[in-house]
N, CA, C and O of each residue as an XYZ file, in Angstrom:
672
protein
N     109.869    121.235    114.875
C     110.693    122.428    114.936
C     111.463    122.576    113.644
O     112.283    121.721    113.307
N     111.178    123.788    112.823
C     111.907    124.186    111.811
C     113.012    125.025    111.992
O     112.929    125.722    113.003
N     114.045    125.171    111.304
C     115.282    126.181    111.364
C     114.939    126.852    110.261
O     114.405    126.390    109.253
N     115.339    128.231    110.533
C     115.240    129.400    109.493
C     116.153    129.718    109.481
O     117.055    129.300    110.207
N     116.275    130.928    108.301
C     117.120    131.525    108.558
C     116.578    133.143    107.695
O     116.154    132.836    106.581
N     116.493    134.741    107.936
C     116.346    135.543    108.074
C     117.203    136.396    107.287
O     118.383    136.384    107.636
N     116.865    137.214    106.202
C     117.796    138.496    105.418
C     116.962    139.704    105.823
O     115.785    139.625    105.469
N     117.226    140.539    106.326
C     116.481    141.771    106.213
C     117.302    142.852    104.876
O     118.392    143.363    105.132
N     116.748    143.043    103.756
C     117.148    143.512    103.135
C     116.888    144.766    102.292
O     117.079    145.041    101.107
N     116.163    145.707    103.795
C     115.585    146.914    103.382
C     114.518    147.589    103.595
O     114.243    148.785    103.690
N     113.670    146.108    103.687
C     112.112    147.078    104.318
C     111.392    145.314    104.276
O     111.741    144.364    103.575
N     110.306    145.405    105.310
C     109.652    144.340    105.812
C     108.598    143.353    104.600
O     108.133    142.323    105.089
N     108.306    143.581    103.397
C     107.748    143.114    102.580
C     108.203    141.527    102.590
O     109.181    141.165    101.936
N     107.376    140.558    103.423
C     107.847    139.340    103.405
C     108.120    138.464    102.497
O     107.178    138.382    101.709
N     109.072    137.690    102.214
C     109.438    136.100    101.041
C     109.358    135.427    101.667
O     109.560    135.874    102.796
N     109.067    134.046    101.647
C     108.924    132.546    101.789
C     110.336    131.828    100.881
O     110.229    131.788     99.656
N     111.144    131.485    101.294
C     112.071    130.997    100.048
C     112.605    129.377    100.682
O     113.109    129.063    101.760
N     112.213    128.540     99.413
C     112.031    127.324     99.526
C     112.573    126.147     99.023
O     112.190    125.683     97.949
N     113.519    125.570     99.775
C     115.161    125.670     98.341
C     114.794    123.868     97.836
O     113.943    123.108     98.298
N     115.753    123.650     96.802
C     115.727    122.277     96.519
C     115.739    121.284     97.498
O     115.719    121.536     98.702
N     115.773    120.123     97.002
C     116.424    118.673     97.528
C     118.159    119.248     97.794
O     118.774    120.114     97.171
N     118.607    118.392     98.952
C     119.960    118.008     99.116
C     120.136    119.428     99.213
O     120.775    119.684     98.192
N     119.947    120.536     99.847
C     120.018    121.599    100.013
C     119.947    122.506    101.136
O     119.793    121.581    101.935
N     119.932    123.286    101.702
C     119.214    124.217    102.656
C     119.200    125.511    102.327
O     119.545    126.085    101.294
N     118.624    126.015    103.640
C     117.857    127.217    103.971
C     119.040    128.421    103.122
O     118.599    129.288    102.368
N     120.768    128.244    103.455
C     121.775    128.767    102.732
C     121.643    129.176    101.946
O     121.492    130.391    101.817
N     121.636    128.074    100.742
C     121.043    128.271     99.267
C     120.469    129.644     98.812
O     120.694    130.041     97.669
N     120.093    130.016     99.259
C     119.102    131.700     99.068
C     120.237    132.518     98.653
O     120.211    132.927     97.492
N     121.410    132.889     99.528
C     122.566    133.714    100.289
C     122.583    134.586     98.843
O     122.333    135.790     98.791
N     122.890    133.835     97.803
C     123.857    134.972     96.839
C     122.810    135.173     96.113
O     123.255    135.941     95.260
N     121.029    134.902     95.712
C     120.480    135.615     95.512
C     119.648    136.831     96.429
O     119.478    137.963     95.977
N     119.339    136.557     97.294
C     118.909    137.522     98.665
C     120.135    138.616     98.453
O     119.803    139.722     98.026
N     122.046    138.277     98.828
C     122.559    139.280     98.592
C     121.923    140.125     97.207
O     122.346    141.256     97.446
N     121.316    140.211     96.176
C     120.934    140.719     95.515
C     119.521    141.589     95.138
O     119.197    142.250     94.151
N     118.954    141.310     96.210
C     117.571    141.786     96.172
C     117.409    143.367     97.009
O     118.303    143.776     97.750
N     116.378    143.998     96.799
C     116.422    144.958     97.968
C     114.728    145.359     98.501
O     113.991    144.971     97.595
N     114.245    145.722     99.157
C     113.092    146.109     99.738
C     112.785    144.910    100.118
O     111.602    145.000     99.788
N     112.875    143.738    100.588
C     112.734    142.879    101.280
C     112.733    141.992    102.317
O     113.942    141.812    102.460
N     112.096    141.199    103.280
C     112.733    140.613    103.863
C     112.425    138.884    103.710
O     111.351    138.291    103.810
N     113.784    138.354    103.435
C     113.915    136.766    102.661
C     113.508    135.635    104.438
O     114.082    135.795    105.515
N     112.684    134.876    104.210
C     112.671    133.944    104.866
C     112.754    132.692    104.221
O     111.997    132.491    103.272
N     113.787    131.550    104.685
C     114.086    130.394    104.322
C     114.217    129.359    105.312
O     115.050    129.574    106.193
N     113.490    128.147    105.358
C     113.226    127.449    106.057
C     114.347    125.963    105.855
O     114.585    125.598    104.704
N     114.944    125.227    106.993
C     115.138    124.251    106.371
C     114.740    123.045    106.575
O     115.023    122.490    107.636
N     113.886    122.304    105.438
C     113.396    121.613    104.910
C     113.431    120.298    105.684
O     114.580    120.090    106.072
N     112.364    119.094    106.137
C     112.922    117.900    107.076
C     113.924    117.425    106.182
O     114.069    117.456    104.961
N     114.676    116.905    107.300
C     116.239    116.077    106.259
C     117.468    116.730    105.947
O     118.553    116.167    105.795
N     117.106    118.626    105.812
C     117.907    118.917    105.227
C     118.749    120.323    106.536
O     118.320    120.382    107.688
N     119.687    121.100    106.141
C     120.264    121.826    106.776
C     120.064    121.121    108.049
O     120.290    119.951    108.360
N     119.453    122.387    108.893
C     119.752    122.344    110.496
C     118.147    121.447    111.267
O     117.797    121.369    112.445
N     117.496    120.899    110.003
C     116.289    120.592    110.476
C     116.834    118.708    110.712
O     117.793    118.015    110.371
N     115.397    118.503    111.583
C     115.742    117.014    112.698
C     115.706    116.181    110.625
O     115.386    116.749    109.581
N     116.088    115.020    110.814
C     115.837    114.196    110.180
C     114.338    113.938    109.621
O     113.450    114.267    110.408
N     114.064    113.580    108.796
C     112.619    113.222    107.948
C     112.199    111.422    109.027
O     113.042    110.547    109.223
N     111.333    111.390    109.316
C     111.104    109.928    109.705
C     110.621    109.179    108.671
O     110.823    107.966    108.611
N     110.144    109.648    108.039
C     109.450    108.112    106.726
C     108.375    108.092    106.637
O     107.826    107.640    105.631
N     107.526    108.718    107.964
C     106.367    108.185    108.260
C     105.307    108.957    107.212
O     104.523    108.463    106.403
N     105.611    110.484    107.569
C     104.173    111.150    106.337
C     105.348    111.546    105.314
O     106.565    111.483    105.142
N     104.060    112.027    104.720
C     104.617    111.759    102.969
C     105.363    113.083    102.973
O     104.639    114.067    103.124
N     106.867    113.338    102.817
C     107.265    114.356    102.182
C     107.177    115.427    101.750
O     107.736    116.396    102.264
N     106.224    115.497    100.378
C     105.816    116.926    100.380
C     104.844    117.243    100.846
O     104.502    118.409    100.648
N     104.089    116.489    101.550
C     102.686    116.764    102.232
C     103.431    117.502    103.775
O     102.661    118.221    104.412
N     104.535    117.367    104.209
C     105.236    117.517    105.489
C     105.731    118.670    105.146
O     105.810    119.564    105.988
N     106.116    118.843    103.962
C     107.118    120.359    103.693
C     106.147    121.231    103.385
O     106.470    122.327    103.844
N     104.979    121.286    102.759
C     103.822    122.036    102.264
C     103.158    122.432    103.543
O     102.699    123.572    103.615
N     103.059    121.645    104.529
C     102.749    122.029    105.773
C     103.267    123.258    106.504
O     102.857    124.296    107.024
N     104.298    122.637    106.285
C     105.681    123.919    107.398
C     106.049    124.603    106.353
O     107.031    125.250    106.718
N     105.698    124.952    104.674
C     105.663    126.262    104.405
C     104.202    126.799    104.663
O     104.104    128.023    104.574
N     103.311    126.264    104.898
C     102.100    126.998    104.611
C     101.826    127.685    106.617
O     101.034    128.553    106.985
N     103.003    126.719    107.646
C     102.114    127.916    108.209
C     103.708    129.092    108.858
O     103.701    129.753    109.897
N     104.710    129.010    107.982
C     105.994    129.818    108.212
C     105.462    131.035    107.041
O     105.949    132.156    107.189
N     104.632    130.855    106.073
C     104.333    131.535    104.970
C     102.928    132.570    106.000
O     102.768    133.771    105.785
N     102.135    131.838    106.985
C     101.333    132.483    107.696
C     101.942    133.538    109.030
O     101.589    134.686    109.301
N     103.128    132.532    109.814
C     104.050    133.413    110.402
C     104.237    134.888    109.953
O     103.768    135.864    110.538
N     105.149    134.906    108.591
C     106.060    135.836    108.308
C     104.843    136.997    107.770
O     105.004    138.206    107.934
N     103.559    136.376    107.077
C     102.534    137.437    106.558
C     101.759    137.915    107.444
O     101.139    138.930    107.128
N     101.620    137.528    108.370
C     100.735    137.363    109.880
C      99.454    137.471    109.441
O      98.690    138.295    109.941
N      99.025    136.511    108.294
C      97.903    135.840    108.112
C      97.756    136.215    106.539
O      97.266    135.470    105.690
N      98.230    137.404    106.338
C      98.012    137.942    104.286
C      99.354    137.526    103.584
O     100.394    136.956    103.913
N      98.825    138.085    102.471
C      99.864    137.352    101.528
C     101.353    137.621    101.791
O     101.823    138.325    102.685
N     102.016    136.917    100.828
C     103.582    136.897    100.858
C     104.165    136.409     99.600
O     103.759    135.503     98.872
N     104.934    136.981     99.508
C     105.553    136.207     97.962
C     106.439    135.380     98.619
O     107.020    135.395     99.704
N     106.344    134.177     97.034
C     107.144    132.659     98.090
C     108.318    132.110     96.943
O     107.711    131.296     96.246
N     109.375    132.189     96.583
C     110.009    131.410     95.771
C     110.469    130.234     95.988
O     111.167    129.881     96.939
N     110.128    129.675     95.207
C     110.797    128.170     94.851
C     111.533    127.641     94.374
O     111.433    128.138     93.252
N     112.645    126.620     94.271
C     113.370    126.001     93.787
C     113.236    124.821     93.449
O     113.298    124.050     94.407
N     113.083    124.376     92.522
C     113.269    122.611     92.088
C     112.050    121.638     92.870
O     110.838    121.701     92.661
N     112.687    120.834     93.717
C     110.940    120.534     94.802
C     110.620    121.401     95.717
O     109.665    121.122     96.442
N     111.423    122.825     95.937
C     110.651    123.830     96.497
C     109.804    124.225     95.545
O     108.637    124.097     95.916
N     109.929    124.677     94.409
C     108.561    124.886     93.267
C     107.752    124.161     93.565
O     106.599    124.587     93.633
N     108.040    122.756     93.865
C     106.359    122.045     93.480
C     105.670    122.516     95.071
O     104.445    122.633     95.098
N     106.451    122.778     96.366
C     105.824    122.990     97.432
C     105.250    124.620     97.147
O     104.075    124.988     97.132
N     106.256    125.291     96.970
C     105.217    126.581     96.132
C     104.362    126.900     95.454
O     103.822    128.006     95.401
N     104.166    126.080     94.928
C     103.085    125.963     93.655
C     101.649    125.133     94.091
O     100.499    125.207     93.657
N     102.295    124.298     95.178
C     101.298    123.855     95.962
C     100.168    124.594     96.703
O      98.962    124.656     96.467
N     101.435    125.493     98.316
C     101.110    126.521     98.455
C      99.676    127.060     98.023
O      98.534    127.005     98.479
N     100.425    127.710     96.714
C      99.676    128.829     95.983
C      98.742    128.437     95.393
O      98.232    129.330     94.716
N      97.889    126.780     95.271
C      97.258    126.366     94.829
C      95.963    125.932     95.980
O      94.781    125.945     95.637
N      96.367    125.600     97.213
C      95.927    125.421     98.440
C      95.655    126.529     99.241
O      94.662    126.524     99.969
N      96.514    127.597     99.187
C      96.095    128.645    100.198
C      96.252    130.024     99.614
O      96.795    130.967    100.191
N      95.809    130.043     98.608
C      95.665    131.219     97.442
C      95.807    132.884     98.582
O      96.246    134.002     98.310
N      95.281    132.378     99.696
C      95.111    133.839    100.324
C      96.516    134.207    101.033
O      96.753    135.298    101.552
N      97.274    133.277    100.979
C      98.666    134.005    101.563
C      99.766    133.802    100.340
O     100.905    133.536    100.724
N      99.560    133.893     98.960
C     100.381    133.958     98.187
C     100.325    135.387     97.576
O      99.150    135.750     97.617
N     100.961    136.159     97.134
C     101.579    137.661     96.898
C     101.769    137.505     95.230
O     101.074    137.858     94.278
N     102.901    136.887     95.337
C     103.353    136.580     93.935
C     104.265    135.167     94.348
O     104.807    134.928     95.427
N     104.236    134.325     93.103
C     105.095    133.253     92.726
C     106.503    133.022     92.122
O     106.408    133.013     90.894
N     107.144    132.925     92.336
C     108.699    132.461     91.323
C     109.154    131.019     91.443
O     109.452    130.458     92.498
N     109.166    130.571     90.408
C     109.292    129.023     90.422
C     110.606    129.170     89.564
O     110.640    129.830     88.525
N     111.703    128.485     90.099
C     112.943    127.600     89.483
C     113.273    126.636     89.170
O     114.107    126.045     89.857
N     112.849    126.163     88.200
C     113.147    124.518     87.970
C     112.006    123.852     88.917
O     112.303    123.039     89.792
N     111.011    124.165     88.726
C     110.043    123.229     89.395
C     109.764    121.937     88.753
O     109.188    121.653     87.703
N     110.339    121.213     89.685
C     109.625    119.289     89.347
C     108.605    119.418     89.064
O     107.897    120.277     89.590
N     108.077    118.395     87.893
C     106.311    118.095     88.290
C     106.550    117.166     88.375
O     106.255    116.621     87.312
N     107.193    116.102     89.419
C     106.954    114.537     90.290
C     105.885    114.910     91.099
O     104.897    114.266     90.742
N     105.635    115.644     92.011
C     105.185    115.546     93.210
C     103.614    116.042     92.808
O     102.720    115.787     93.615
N     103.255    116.834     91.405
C     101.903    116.995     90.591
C     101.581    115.878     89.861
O     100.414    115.612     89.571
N     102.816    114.990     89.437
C     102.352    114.523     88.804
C     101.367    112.966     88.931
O     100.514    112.443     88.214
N     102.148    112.537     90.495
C     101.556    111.461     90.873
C      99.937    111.566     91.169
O      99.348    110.525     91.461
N      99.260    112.726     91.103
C      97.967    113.216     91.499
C      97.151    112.564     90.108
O      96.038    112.118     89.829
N      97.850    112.699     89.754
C      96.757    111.935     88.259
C      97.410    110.547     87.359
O      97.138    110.109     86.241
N      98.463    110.073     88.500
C      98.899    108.561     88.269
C      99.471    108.234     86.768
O      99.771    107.049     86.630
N      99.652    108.960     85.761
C      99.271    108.828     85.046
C     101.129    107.733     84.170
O     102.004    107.581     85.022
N     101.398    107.301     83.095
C     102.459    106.822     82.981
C     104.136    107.460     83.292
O     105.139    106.930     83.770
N     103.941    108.399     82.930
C     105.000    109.299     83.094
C     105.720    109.198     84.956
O     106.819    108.873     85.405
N     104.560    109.616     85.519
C     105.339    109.221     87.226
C     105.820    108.056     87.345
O     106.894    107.675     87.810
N     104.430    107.171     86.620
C     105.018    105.619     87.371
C     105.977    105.080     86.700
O     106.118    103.903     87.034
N     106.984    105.547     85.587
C     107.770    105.584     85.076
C     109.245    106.075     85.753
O     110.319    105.480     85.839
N     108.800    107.492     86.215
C     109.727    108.315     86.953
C     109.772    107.562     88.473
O     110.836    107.462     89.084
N     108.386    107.001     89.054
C     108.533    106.188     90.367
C     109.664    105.205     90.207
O     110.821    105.191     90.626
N     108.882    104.311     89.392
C     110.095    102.977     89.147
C     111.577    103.078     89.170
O     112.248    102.337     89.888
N     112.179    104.123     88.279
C     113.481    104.030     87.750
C     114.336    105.229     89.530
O     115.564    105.240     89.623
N     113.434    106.071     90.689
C     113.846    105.992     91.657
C     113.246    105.798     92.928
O     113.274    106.500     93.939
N     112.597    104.511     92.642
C     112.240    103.644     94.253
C     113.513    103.066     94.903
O     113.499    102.901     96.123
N     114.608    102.746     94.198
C     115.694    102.536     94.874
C     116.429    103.508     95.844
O     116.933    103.195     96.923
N     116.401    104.795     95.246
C     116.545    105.922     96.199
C     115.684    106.380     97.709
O     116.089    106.872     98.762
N     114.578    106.032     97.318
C     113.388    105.942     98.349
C     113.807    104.285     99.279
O     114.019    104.345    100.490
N     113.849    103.440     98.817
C     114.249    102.120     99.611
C     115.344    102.289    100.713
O     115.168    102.227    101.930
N     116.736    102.558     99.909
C     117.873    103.339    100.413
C     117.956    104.262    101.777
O     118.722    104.111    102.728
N     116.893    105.305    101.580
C     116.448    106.150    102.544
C     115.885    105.322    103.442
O     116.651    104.793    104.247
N     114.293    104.981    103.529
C     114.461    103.931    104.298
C     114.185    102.892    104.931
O     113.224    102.446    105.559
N     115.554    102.475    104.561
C     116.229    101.069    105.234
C     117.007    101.661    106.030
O     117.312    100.955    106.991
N     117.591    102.980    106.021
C     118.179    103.646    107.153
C     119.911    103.766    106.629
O     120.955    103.650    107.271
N     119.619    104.068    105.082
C     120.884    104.407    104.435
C     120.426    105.742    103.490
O     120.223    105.925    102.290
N     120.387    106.440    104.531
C     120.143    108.085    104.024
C     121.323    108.161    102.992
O     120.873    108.155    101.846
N     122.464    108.219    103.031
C     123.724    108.598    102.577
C     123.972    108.017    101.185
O     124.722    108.372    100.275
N     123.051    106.950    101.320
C     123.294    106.098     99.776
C     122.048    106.461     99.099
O     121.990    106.560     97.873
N     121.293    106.611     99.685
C     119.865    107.252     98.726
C     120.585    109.088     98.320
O     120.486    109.625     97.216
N     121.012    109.481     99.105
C     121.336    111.094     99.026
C     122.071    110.625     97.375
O     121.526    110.699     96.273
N     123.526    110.121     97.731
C     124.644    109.701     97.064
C     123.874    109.747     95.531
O     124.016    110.614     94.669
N     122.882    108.342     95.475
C     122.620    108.213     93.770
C     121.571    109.295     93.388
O     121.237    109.372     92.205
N     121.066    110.077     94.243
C     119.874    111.251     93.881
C     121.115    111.835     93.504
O     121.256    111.686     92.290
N     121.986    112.380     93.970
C     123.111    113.394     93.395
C     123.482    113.330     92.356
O     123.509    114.275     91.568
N     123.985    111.766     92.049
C     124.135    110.969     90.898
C     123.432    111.477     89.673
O     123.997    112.015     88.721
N     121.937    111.218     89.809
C     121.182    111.567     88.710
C     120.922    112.856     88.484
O     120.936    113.330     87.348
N     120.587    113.740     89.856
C     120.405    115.142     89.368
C     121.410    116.164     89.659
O     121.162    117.367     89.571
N     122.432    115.733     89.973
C     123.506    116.982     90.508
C     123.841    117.481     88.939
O     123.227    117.307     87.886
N     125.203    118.239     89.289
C     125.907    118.853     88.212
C     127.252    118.325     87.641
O     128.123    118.703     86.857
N     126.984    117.287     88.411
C     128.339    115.919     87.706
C     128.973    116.747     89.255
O     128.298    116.235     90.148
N     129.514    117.313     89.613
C     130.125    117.175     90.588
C     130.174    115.798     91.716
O     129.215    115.145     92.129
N     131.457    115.653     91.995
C     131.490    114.551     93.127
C     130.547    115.099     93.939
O     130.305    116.305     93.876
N     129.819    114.164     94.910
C     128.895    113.966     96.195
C     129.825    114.394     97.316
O     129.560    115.293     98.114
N     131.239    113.477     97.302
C     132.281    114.079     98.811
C     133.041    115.333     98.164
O     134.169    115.632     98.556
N     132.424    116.012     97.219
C     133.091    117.346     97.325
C     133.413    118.184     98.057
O     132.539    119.049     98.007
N     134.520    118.581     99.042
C     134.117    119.819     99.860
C     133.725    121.008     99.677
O     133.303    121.816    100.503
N     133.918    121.137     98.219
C     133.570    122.850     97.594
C     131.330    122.450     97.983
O     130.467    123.300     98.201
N     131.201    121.287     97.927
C     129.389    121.116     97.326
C     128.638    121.959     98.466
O     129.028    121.620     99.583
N     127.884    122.739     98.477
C     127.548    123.545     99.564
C     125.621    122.962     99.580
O     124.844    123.422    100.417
C-alpha cells in the first residue's frame, strides 16, 4: 500500500512526481503550487512520508520503480504520462522511461543520482561510492533507521541540522 497525494491544477493531463531520499510525497507542494493544466501525482516512497517502512528484503530501487511504474499506469490508465524526478526519484524516472517507454509523456529529471545506473556496469566509481556508504546501508539494517537517515543527511543535506524542526 502506497500513500499519495493529489493536486488538481486545472485540467486532467496526468504527472507522476517522484521526490528524493529522506523526503515525501509533500515535497512537490511549492512547485505544483506553480504549475497549471495539470494534474500532479506524488507517491510516498517505502520508508518515507506516510508509506509502511522499507523491510530490507528487495532491493530499493527495484521496489520504488515498481510502485512508480504501476501508479504511472493508474493515473495514465495505461498511456503515457509525464513523470518528474528528483535526486533518486530521477534515477526511478529515468528508469521508468527506460523500461516502460509506453507510459512516459515527457521526462524532468532534478539532480538525478547515477548510483542506482551506475552499479549496472560495476564499474570503479560505484564501488567506490558503495564502500565510503555501506555504513549507512548497515545502520539501516541492523534496525537503526535513524542513524543511517542521520549520516545520509550528513553527507547530502544542506548543512542543516537533521533535528531541525524547520527540515520538512
Amino acid at each position: 500500500r502506497t500513500p499519495w497525494r493529489v493536486w488538481h491544477r486545472g485540467a486532467d493531463r496526468p504527472v507522476l512526481a517522484l521526490h528524493c531520499s529522506l523526503a515525501h510525497a509533500g515535497a512537490w507542494s511549492a512547485l505544483v503550487d506553480a504549475l497549471h493544466g495539470v494534474t500532479v501525482t506524488a507517491l510516498d516512497q517505502p520508508g518515507h512520508g506516510r508509506s509502511a517502512d522499507w523491510d530490507g528484503t528487495r532491493d530499493l530501487h527495484d521496489l520504488t520503480t515498481a510502485i512508480a511504474t504501476d501508479m504511472a499506469e493508474r493515473i495514465g490508465g495505461g498511456g503515457p504520462v509525464d513523470v518528474f524526478g528528483h535526486s533518486f526519484g530521477g534515477t526511478v524516472a529515468l528508469r521508468l522511461a527506460m523500461e516502460r517507454p509506453d507510459l512516459v509523456r515527457s521526462l524532468t529529471l532534478v539532480e538525478p543520482v547515477i548510483f542506482a545506473a551506475a552499479r549496472e556496469v560495476a564499474g570503479p566509481a560505484y564501488t567506490d561510492f558503495s564502500a565510503l556508504h555501506r555504513d549507512i546501508t548497515d545502520q539501516i539494517l541492523s534496525g537503526d533507521p535513524l542513524a543511517g537517515a542521520r549520516k545520509f543527511h550528513g553527507m547530502w543535506g544542506t548543512g542543516t541540522a537533521f533535528e531541525d524542526p524547520d527540515v520538512d
